[in-house]
N, C-alpha and C positions, 0 to 999 in steps of 0.2 A: 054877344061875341067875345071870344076871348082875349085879352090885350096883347098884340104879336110881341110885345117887349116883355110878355111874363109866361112866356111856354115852357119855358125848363119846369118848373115843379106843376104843368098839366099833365093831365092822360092821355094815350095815345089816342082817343077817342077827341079829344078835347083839341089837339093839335091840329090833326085831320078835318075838323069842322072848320077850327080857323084857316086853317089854309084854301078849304073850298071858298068859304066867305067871303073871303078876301080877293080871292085870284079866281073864282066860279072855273068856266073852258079853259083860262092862260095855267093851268098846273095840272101835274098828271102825276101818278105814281108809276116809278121806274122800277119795270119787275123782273128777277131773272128765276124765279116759282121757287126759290130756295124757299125755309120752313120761315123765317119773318116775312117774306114777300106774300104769302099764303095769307096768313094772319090780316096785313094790310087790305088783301084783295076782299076777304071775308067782312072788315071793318069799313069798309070805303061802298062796301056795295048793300051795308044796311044803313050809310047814311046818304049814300045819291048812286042807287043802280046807274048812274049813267058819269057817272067820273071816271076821266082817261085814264087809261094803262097803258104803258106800251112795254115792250119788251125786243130783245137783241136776238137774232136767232144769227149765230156767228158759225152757221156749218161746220160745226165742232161736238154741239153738245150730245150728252148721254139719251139713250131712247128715254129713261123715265122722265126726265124731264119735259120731251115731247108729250109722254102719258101725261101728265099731271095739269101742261097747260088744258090741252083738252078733258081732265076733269074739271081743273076751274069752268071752263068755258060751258061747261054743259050743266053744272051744277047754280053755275049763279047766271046761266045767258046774258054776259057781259062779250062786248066786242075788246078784245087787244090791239091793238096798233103792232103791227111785226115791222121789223127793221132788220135789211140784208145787209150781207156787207157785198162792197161793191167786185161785181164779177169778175172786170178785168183786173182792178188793183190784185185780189186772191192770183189770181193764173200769173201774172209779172214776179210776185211774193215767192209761189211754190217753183217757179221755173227757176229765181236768180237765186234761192236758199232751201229749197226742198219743205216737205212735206213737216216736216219734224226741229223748225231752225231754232225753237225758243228754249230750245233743251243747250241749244249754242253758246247763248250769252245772254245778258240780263237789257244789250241791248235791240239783238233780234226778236228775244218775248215780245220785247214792250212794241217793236214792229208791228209784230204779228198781233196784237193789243190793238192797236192803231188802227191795222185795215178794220179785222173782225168785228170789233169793239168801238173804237172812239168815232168812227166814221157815221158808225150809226147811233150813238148817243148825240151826234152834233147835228143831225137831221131830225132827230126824235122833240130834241130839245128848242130847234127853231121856229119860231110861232110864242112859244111859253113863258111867261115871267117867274115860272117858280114850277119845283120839281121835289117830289116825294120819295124820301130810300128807305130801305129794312135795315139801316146802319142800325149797329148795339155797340156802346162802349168797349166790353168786354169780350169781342172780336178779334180786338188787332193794336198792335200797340200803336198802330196809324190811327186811332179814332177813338182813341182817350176823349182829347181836349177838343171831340166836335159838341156842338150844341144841338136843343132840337130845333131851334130855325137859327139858319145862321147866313151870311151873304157868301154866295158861291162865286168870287172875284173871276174865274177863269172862267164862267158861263154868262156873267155878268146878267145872273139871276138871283131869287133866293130859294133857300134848299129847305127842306123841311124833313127830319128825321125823326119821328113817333117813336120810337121803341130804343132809344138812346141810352135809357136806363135798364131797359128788361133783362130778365137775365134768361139764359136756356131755359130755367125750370119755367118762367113766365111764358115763353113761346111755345111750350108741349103745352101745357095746361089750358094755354085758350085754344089750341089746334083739336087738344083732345074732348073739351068740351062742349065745343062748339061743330064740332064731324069736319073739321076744313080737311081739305083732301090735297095730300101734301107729296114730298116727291119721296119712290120708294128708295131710292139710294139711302136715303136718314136712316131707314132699318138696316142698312149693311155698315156704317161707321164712318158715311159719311155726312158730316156736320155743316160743311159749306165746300157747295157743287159749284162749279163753274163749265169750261170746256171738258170734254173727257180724257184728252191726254193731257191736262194739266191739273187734275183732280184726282185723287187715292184718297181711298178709307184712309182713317188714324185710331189709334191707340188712347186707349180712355189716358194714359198719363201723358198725352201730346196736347198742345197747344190746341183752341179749335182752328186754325186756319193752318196748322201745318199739312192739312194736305194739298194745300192751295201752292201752285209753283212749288214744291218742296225742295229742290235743289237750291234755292235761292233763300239770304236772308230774311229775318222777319220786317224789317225795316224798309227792304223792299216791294212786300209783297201787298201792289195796289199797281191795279190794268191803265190806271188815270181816271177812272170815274172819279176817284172820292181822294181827291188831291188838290191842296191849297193854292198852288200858282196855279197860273193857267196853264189847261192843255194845250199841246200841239199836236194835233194827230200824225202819228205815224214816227212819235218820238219815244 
């Protein structure tokens, strides 16, 4: 087994073992089928077809996305754990700020983050001592300075992120040689898909995550998944 206090200069392969090892049913990888989520899902199900996934279905996303989990799903007959967000909270949301409020301010998004979003991260994540992401350094200037396991103080778990160092060209090259069946939005320019109206193509000279929230700073742009202090849902 791998020493959990020497994962940074491991493989993603190498991280993913230890983290089963370690934590067996208490961890699961957090998927939203963007192109590193894929990758994982492909990696985790040639080393235990039966390691947890779950994933956010926040009434928001793009149809390919719906495609793609259902290619995972049929391609490697893995079950996902889905997580709603909660019915009434949605209908109080849309009735007191409408349909479109996170275009408002940065703090209606992060509302509308909360219901959709952290609601069912904090349901997903109860039971588990430890949780698996597609974080890559050179994403976001919010996850520079993460590690590949690090202690996630606000889920008061630990985190494990494989692919910390990859770069894009690393993430197409295992998708492409390996057939993982990926979401088609990546062939139209987009690099990282979340909801559909807070997701736009980008311009090969844009950032990759400007088309995430784009009205909004870069500094800002994280739902609370992947943020140091604790959450508070619905903040």
């Amino acid at each position: 087994m791998t020493d959990l206090n020497q994962l940074d200069d491991a493989s993603a392969e190498e991280v993913l073992r230890a983290a089963l090892d370690e934590f067996g049913d208490k961890v699961a990888l957090a998927s939203s089928f963007g192109a590193e989520d894929v990758v994982l899902i492909d990696m985790l199900h040639k080393i235990d077809p039966k390691a947890k996934i779950f994933t956010l279905d926040t009434g928001r996303l793009n149809q390919e996305t719906y495609d793609v989990m259902d290619a995972a799903r049929e391609k490697y007959g893995m079950t996902f754990d889905i997580y709603h967000p909660d019915t009434d909270k949605v209908e109080k949301m849309s009735e007191e700020h409408g349909f479109n409020l996170f275009y408002d301010s940065i703090e209606k998004r992060k509302l509308c983050c909360g219901v959709r979003k952290m609601d069912g991260i904090k349901r997903a994540l109860s039971g588990l001592d430890a949780w698996i992401t597609g974080l890559r350094a050179e994403q976001s200037v919010t996850r520079v300075d993460m590690k590949k396991m690090e202690r996630d103080e606000g889920n008061n778990m630990m985190k494990f992120n494989p692919l910390m160092d990859w770069t894009e060209g690393d993430i197409w090259n295992y998708i492409r040689e390996n057939d993982v069946p990926y979401n088609a939005l990546h062939d139209q320019g987009f690099p990282s898909i979340g909801c559909e109206p807070c997701t736009r193509a980008v311009r090969k000279i844009e950032d990759f995550r400007a088309g995430r929230w784009w009205w909004e700073n870069p500094e800002q742009k994280e739902c609370g998944l992947h943020v140091k202090e604790a959450v508070k849902t619905g903040s």
